[in-house]
C-alpha positions as CSV (number, residue, x, y, z in Angstrom):
1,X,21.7,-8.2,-61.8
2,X,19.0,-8.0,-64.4
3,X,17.1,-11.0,-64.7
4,X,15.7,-11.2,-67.9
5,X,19.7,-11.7,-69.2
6,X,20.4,-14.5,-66.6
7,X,21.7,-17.8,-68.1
8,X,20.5,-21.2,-66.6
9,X,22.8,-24.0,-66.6
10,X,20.5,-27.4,-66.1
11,X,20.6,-31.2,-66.8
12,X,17.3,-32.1,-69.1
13,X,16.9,-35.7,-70.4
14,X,20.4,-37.0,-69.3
15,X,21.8,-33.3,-71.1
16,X,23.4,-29.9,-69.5
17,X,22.0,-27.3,-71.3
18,X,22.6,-23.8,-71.2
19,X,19.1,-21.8,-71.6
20,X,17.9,-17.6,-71.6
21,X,15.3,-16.6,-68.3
22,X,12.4,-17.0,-70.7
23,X,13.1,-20.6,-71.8
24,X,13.8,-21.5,-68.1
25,X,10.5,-19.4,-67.0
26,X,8.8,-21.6,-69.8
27,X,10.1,-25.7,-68.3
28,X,7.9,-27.7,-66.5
29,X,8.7,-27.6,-63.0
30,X,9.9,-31.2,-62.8
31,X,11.4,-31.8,-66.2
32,X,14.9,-30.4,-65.2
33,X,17.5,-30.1,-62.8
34,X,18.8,-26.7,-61.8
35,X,22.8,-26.4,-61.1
36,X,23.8,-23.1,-61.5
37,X,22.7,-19.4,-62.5
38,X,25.1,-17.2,-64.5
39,X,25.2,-13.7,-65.3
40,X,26.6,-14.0,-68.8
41,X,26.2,-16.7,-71.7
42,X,29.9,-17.5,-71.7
43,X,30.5,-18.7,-68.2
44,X,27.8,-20.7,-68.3
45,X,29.0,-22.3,-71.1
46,X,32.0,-22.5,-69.6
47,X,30.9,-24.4,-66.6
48,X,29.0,-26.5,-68.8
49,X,31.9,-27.8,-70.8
50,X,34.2,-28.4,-67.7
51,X,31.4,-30.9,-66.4
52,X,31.4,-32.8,-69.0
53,X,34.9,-32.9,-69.7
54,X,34.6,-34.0,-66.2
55,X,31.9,-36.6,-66.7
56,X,33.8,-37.9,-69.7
57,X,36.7,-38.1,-67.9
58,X,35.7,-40.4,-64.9
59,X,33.7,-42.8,-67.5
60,X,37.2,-43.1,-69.3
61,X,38.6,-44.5,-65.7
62,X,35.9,-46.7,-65.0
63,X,36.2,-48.0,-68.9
64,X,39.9,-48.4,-67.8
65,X,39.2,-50.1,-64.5
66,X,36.8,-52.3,-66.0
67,X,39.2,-53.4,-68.9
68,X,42.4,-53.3,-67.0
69,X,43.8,-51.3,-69.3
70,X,46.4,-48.4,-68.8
71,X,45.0,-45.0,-67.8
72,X,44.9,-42.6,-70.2
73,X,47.5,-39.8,-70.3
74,X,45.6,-36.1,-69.6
């Protein structure tokens, strides 16, 4: 594993972001949180997508639940 082509998935500012070594190497030391470190550009990207699809997903049942409306149909 080379790490100059490691991908960073973090969560900056209330955002996942998906960022090279060298950007990483370059963030203040408290300005992020770390969640995972990928070999390639796509799965982290990947990963990135499926947690918010995931965050989306449980503000759409707490909308719901708050609302008493139906739940929404996946």
């Amino acid at each position: 594993m080379d790490i100059g082509t490691l991908w960073y998935l973090i969560e900056r500012d209330k955002l996942h972001r998906v960022v090279t070594a060298q950007e990483f190497e370059q963030l203040p030391p408290d300005s992020f949180t770390l969640h995972q470190v990928f070999d390639n550009r796509r799965d982290a990207l990947h990963e990135m997508i499926r947690l918010v699809q995931t965050a989306v997903h449980e503000l759409s049942h707490q909308m719901d639940a708050h609302s008493g409306a139906r739940p929404h149909p996946k």
